[in-house]
ROMARVEX-989483 format. One record per residue (C-alpha): x negated, y negated, z negated; residue in three letters. Coordinates in steps of 0.5 Angstrom, whole numbers, plus 500, padded with zeros to 3 digits. Layout:
<ketis>
XYZALA/...
</ketis>
This chain:
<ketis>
271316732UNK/274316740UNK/280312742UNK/284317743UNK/289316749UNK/296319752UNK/295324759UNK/299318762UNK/294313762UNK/289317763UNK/291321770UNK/293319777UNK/298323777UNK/302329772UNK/307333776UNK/309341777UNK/309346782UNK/315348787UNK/321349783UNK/324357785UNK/330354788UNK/326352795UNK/324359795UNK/326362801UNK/327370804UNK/322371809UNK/327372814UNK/331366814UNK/330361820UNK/325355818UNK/322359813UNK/315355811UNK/310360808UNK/305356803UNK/299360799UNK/301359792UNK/297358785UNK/302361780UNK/301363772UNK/297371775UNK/291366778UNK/290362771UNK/285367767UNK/286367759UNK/277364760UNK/280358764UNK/277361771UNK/283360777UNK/283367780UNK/283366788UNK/284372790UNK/291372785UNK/294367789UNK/301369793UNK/305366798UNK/311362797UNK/317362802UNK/320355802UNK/327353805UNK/325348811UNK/320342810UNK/317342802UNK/320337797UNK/316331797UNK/315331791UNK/311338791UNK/303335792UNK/298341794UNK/292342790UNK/286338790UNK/278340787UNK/279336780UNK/286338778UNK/287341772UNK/293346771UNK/296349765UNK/302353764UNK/308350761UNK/312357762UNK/310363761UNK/308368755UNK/301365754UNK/297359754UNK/292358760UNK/289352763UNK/284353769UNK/280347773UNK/280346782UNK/273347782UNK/273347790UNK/278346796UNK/282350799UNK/281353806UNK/289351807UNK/293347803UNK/295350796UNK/301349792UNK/302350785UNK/308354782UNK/313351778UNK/310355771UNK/304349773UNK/303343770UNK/298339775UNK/294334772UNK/290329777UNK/285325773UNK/283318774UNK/275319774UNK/275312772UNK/276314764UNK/277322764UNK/272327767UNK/276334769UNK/272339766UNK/272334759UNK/280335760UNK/280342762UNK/275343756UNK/280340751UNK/286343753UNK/282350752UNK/280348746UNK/289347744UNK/291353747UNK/286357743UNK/290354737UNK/295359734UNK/300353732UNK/300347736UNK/305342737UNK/305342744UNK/306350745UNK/313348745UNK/316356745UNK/323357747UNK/327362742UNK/325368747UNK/318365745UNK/315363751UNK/312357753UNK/317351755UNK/312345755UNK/316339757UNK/313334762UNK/315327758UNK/311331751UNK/305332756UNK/305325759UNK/305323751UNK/300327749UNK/293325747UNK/287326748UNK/281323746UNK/276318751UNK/269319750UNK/264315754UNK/263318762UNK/256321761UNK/259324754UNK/265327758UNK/261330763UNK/256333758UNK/261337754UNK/265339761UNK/258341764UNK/256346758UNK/264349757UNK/264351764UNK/258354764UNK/259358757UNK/265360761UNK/261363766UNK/257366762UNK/262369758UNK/266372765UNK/259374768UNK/258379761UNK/265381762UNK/263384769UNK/257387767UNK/261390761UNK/266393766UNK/261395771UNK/257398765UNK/263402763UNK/264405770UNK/257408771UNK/258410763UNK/265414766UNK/262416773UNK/255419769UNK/259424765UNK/265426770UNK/258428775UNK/255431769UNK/260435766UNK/261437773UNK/255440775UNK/255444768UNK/
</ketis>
């Protein structure tokens, strides 16, 4: 049976995204406008959607405390209607934030690979119930930091980690190559008969 251990002990770092009160109006002087990873970029099939990314306008210099996002980081929502997980799989061309809706968690690979993580936290979103899917009265997600930094996971061996991480990342792919082609099948359904139909 694998050791389990609490995200804590098994991350560099756990922190969230730029909080809304840093937001500014895009017209106030010393507005710091950064590219924004929010909830719409994380995918329900755990693939981080760069073309969903926003732009957050922050008031003067970014809080110390708020980090950009590195390949490796494993985000999931704590705010929100549904639960979401996504992997930093490459780097950005400028530096990206996550929003405050995010929690960031930064592994330590020497006792956690990220795609192992990222592959775990899939599997408890795709729980009906889970004691970490906190829900406010409004029923949305209202995960709290001090539960995430206590919440355990279990530590397989390195290889066995990079193993599991590898094969869910490429079912995923799959999974979202064949959503494409059913999409792009769809349209080609549509478009043949409008055309016939039309030509009649």
């Amino acid at each position: 049976m694998a050791e389990m251990q609490q995200l804590s002990k098994v991350c560099e770092e756990i922190f969230t995204g730029l909080p809304p009160r840093v937001k500014a109006s895009p017209e106030a002087d010393g507005v710091t406008t950064v590219p924004l990873v929010g909830i719409r970029a994380v995918t329900s099939e755990g693939f981080l959607d760069n073309q969903r990314l926003e732009e957050f306008s922050a008031g003067g210099v970014l809080p110390k405390s708020v980090r950009p996002l590195l390949p490796g980081d494993v985000l999931m929502t704590i705010r929100g209607s549904a639960p979401k997980t996504a992997i930093v799989e490459s780097a950005f061309s400028k530096a990206t934030f996550p929003s405050g809706n995010l929690a960031v968690l930064r592994p330590d690979q020497s006792k956690v690979v990220a795609s192992y993580l990222w592959s775990f936290l899939s599997n408890v979103f795709r729980k009906d119930h889970h004691p970490l899917l906190t829900r406010a009265s409004t029923q949305q997600l209202s995960i709290r930091m001090s539960d995430l930094a206590r919440f355990e996971i279990p530590i397989a061996p390195l290889h066995k980690q990079r193993a599991i991480g590898e094969a869910a990342l490429a079912l995923r792919n799959a999974l979202i190559a064949q959503q494409k082609a059913a999409t792009q099948g769809e349209r080609t359904f549509v478009a043949f008969l409008a055309e016939t139909f039309f030509k009649l």
